[in-house]
DSSP file (Angstrom, degrees, kcal/mol; ACC not computed):
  #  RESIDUE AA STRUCTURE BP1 BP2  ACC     N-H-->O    O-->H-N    N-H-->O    O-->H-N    TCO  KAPPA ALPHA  PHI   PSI    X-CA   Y-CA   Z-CA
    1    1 A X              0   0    0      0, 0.0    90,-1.3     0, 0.0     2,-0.5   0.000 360.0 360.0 360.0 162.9    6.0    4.1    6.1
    2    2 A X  B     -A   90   0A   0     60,-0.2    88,-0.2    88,-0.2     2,-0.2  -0.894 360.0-141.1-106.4 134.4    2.8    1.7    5.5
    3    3 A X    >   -     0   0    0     86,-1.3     3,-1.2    -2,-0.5    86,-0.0  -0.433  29.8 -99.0 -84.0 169.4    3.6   -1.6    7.3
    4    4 A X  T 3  S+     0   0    0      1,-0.3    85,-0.1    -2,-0.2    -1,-0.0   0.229 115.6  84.7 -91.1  -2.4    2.4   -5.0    5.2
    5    5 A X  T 3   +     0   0    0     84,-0.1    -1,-0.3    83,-0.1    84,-0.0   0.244  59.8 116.9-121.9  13.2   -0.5   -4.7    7.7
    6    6 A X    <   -     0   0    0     -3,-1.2    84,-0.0    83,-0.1    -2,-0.0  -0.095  60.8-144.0 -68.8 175.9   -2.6   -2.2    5.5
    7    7 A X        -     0   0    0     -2,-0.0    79,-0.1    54,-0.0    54,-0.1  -0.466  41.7-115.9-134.0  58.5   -6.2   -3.4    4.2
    8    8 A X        +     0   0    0      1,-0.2    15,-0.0    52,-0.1    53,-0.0   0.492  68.1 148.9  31.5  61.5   -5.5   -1.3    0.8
    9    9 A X        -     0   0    0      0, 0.0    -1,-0.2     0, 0.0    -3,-0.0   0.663  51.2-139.7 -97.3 -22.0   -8.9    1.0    2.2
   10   10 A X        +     0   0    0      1,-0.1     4,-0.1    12,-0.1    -2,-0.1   0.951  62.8 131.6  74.6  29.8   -7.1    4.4    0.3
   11   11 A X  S  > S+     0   0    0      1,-0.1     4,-0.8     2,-0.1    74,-0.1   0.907  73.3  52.9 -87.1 -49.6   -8.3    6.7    3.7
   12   12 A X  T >4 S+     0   0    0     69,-0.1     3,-0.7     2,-0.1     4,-0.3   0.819  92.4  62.6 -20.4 -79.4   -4.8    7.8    3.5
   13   13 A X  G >4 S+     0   0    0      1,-0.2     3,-3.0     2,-0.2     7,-0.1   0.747 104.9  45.5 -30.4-105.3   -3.9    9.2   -0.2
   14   14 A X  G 34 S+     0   0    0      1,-0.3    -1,-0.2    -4,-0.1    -2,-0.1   0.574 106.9  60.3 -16.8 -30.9   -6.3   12.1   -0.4
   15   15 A X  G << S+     0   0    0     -4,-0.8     2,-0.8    -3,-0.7    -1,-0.3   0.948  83.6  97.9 -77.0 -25.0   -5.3   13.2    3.2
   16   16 A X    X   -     0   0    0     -3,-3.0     3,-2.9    -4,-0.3     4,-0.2  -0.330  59.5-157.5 -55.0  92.9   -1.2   13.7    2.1
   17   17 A X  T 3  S+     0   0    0     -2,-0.8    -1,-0.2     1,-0.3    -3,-0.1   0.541  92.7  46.8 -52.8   0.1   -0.4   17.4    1.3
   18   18 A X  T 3  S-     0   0    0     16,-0.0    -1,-0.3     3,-0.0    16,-0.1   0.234 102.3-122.6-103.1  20.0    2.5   16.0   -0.7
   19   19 A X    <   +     0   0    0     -3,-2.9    10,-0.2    14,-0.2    15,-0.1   0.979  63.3 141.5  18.6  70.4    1.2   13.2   -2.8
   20   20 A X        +     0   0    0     -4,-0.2     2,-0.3    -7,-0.1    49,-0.1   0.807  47.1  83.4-100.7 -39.5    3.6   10.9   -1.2
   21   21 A X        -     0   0    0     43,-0.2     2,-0.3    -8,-0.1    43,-0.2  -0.657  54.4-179.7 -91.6 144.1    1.1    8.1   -1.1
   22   22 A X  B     -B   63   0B   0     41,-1.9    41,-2.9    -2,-0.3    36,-0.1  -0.951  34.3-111.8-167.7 117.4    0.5    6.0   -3.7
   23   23 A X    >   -     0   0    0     -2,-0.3     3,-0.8    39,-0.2    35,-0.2  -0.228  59.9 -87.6 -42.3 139.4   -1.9    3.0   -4.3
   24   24 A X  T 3  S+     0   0    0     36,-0.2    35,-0.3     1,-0.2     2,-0.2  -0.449 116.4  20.7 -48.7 132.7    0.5   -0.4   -4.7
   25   25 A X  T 3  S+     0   0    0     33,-2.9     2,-0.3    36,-0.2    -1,-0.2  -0.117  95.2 114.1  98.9 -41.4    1.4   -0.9   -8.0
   26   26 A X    <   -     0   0    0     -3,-0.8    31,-0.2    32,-0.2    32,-0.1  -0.633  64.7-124.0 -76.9 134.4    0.9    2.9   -9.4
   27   27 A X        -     0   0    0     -2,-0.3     2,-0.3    29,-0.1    28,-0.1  -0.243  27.5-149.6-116.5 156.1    4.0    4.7  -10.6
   28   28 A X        -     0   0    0     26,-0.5    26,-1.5    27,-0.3     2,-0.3  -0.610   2.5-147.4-118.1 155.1    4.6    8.7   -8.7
   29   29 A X  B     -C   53   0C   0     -2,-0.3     3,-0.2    24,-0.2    22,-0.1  -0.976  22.5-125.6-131.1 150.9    6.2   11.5  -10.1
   30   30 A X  S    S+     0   0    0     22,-0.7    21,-0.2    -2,-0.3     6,-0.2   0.952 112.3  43.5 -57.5 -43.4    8.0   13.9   -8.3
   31   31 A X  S >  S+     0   0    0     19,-2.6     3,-1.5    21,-0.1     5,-0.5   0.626  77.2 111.1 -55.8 -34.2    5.7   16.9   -9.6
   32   32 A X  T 3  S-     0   0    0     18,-0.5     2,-1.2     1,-0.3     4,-0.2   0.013 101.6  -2.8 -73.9 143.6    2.4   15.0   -9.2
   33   33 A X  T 3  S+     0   0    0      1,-0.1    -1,-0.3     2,-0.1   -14,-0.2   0.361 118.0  97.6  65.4 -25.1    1.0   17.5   -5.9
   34   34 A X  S <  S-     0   0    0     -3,-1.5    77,-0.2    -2,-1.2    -3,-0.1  -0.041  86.7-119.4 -91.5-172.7    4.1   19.7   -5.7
   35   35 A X  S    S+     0   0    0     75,-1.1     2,-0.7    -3,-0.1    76,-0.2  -0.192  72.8 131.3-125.2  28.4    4.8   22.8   -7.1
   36   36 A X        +     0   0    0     -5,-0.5     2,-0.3    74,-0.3    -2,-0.1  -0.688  29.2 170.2-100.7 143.6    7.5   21.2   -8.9
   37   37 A X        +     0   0    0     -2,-0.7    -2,-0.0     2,-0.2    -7,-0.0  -0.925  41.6   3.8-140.6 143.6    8.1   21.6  -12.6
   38   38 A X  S    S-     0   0    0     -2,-0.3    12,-1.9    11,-0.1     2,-0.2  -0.161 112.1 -17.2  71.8 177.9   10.7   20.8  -15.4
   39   39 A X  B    S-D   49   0D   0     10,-0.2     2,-0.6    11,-0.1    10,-0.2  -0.406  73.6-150.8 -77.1 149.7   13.6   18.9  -14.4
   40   40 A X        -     0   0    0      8,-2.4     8,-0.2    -2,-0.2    -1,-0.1  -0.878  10.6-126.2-115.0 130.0   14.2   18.7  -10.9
   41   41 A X        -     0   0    0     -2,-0.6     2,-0.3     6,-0.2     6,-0.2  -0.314  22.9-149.9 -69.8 152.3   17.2   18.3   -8.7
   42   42 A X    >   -     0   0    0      4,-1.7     3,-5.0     1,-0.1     2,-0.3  -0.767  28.9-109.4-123.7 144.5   17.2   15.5   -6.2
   43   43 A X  T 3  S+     0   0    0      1,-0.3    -2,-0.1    -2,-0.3    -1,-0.1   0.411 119.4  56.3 -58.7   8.9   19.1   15.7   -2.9
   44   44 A X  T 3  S-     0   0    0     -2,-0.3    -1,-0.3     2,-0.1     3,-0.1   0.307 120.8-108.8-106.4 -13.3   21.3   13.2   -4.3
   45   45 A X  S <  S+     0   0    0     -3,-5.0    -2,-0.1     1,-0.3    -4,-0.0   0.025  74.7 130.7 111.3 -27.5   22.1   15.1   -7.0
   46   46 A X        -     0   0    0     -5,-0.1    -4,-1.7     1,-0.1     2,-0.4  -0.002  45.5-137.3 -32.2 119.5   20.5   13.3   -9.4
   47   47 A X        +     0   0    0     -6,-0.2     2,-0.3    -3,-0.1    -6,-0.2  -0.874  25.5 162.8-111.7 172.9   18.1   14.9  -12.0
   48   48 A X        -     0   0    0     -2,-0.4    -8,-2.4    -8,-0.2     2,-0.5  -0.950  43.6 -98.7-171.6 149.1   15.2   13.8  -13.1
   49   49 A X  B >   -D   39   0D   0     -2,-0.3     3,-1.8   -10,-0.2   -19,-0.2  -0.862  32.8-133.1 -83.4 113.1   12.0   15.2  -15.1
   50   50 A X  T 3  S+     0   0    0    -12,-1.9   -19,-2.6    -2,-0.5   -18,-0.5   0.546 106.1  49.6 -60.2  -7.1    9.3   16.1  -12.5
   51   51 A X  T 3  S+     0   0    0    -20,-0.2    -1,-0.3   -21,-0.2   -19,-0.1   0.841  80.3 120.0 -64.5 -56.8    6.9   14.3  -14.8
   52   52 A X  S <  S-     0   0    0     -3,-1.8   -22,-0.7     1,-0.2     2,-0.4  -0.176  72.2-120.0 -41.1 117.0    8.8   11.4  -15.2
   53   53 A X  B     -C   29   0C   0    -24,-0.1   -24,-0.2     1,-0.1    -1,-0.2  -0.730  30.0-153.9 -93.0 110.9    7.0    8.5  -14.1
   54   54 A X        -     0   0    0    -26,-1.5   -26,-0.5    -2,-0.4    -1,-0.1  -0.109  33.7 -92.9-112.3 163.2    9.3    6.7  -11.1
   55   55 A X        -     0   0    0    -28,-0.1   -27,-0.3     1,-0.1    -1,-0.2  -0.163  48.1 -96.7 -77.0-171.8    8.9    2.9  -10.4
   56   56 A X        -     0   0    0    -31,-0.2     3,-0.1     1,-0.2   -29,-0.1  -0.597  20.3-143.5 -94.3 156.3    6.1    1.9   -7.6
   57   57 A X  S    S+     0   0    0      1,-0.3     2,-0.4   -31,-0.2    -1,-0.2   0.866  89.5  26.3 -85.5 -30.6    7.8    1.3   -4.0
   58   58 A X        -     0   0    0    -35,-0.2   -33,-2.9   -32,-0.1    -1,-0.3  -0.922  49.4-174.1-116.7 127.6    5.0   -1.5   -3.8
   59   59 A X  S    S+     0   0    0     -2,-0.4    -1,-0.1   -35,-0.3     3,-0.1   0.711  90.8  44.0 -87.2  -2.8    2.9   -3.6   -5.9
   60   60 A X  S    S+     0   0    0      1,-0.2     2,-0.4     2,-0.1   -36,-0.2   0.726 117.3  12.6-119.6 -32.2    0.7   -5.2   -3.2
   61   61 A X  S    S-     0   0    0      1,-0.2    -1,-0.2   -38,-0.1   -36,-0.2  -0.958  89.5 -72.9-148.7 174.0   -0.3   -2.2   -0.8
   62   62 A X        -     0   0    0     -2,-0.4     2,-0.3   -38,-0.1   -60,-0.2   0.337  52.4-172.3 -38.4 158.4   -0.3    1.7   -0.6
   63   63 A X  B     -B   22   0B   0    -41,-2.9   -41,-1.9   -62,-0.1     2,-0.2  -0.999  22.8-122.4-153.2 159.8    3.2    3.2    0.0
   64   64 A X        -     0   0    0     -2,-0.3     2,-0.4   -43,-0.2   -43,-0.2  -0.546  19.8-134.9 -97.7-174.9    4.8    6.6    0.9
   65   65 A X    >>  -     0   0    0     -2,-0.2     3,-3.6     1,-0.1     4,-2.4  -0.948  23.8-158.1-142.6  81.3    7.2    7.8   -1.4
   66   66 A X  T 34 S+     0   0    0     -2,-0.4    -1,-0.1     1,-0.2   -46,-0.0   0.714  91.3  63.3 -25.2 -46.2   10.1    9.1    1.5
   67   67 A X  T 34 S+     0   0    0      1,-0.2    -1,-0.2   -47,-0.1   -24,-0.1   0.677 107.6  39.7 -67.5 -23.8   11.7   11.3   -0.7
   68   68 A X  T <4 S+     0   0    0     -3,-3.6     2,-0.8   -48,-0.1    -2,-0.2   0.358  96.2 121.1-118.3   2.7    8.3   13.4   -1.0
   69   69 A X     <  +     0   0    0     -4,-2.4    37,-0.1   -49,-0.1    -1,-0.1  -0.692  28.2 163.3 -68.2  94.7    7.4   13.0    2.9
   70   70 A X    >   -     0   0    0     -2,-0.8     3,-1.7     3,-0.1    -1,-0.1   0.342  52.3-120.9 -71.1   6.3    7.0   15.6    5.2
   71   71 A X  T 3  S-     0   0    0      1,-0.3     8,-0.1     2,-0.0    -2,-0.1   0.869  78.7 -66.3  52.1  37.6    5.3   13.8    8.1
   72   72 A X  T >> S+     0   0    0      1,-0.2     4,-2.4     3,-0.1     3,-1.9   0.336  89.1 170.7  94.1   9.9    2.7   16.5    7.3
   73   73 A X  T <4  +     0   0    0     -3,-1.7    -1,-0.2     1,-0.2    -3,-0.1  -0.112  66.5  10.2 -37.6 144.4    5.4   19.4    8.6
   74   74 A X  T 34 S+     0   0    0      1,-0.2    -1,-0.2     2,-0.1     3,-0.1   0.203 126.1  57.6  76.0 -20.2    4.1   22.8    7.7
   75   75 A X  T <4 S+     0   0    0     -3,-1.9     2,-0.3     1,-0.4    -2,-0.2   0.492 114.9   5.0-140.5 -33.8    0.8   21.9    6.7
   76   76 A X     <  -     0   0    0     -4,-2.4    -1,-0.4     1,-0.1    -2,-0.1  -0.998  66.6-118.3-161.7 164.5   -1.0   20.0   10.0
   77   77 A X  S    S+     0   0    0     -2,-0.3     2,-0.3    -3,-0.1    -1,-0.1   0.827  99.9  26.7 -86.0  -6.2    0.3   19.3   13.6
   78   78 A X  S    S-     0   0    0     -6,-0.1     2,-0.3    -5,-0.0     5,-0.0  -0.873 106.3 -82.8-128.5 146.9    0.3   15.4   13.4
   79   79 A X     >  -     0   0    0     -2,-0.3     4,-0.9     1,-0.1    -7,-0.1  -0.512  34.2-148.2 -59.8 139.1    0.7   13.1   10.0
   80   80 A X  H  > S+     0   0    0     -2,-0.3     4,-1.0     1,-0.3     5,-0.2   0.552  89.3  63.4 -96.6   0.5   -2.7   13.2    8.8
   81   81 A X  H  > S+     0   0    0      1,-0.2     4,-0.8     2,-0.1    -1,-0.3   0.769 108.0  41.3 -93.8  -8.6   -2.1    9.4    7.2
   82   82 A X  H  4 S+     0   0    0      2,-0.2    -2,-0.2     1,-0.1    -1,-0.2   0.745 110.1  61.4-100.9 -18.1   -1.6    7.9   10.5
   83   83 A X  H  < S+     0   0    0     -4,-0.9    -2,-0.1     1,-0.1    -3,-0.1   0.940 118.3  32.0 -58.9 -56.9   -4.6   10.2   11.9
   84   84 A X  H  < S+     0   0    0     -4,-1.0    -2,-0.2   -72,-0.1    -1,-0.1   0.546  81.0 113.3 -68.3 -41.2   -6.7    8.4    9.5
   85   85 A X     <  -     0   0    0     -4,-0.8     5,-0.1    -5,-0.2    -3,-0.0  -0.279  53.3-152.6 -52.9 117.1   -5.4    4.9    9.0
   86   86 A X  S    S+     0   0    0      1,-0.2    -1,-0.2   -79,-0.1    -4,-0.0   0.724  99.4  42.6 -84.7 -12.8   -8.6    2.3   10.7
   87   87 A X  S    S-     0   0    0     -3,-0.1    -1,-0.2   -80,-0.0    -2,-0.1   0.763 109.6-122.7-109.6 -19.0   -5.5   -0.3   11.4
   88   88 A X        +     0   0    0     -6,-0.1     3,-0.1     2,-0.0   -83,-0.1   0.947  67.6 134.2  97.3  60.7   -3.1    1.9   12.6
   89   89 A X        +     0   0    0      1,-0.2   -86,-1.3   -87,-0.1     2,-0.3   0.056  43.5  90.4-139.9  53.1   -0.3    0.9    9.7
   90   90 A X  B     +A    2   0A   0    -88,-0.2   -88,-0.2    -8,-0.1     2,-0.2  -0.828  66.1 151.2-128.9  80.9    0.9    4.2    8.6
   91   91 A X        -     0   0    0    -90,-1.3    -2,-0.0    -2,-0.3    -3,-0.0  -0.656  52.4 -72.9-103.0 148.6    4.0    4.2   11.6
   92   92 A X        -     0   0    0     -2,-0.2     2,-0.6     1,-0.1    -1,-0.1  -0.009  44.3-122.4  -1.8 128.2    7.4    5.8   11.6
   93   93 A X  B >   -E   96   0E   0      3,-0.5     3,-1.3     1,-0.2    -1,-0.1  -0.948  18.0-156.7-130.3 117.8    9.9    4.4    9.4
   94   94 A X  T 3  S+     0   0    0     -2,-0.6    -1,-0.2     1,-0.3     3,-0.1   0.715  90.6  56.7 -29.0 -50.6   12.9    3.4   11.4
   95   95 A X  T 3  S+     0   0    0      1,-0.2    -1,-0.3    -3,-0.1     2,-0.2   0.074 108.7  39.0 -68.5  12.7   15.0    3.6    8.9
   96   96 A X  B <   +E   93   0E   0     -3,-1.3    -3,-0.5     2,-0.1     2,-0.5  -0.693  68.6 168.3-175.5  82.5   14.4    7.4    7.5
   97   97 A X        -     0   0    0     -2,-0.2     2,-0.3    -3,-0.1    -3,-0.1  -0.967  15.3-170.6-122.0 138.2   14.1    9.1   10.7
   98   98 A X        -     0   0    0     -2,-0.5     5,-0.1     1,-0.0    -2,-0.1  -0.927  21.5-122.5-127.6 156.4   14.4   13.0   10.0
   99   99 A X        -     0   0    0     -2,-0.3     4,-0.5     1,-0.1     5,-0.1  -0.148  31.9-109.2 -81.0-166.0   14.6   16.1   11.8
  100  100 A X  S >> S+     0   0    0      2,-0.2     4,-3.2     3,-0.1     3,-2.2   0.967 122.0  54.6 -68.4 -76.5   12.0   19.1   11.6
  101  101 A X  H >> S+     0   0    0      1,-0.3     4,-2.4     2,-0.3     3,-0.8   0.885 108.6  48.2 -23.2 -66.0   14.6   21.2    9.8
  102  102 A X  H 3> S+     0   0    0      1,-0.3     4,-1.4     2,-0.2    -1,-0.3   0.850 115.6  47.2 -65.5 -24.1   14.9   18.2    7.1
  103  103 A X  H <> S+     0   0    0     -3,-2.2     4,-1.6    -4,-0.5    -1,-0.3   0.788 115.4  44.5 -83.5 -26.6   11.0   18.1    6.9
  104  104 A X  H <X S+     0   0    0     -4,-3.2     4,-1.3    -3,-0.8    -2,-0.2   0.977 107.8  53.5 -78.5 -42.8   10.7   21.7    6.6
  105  105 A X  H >X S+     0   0    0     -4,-2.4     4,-1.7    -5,-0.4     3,-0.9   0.949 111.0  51.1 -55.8 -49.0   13.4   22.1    4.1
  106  106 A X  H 3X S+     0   0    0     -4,-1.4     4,-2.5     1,-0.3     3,-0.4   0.989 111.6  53.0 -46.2 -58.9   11.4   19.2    1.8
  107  107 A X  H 3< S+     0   0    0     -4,-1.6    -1,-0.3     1,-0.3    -2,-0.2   0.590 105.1  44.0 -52.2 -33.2    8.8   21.0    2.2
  108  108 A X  H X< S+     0   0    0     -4,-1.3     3,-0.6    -3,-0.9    -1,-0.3   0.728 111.0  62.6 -69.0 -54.6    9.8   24.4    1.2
  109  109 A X  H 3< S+     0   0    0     -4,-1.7     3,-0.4    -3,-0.4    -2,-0.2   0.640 103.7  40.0 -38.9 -50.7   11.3   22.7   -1.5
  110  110 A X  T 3< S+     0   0    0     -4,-2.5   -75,-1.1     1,-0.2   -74,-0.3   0.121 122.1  40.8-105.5  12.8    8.2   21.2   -3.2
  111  111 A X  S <  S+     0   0    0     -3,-0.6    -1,-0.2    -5,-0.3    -2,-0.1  -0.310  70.1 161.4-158.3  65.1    6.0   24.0   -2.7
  112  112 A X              0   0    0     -3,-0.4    -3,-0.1     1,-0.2    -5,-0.0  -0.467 360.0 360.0 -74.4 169.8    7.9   26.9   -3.4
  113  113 A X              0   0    0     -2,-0.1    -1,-0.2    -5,-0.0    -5,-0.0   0.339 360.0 360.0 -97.8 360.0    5.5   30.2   -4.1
């Protein structure tokens, strides 16, 4: 998660291999970065068009988008937004704590070959 304690500086975005992060205010899609296409199903069951443009989690500074976080699994040995972050507000989110198996499976998931 981005804590309230960002300085909106964008060093993050560009480092996420999932486009999970997202300026404040700017609407995500599940597809945006992925290798997802057409509708997709959502671990909730839920479908949705991978196009379809979801509301922002924040309107005043960057946010991840949980559902398309892998805490950089697969892809680098540390999350590369917290590597990066000059304020050190791209933490853990208490609340959405996941194993490795649940990050790998996302992962797998949004970048099938």
């Amino acid at each position: 998660m981005i804590t309230d304690e960002c300085i909106n500086c964008g060093a993050c975005e560009p480092e996420c291999p999932n486009t999970a992060i997202y300026e404040g205010g700017v609407e995500w899609t599940w597809g945006g970065g992925t290798s997802l296409e057409g509708e997709v199903k959502l671990e909730d069951g839920t479908v949705v068009d991978s196009l379809a443009e979801q509301t922002p989690v924040s309107d005043e500074f960057y946010y991840i988008v949980t559902g398309k976080c892998t805490e950089c699994t697969g892809f680098h040995e540390e999350p590369q937004c917290a590597a990066v972050c000059p304020v050190d507000c791209c933490v853990d989110d208490p609340d959405n704590v996941e194993t490795e198996e649940v990050l790998s499976g996302k992962k797998e998931w949004m970048h099938a070959e």
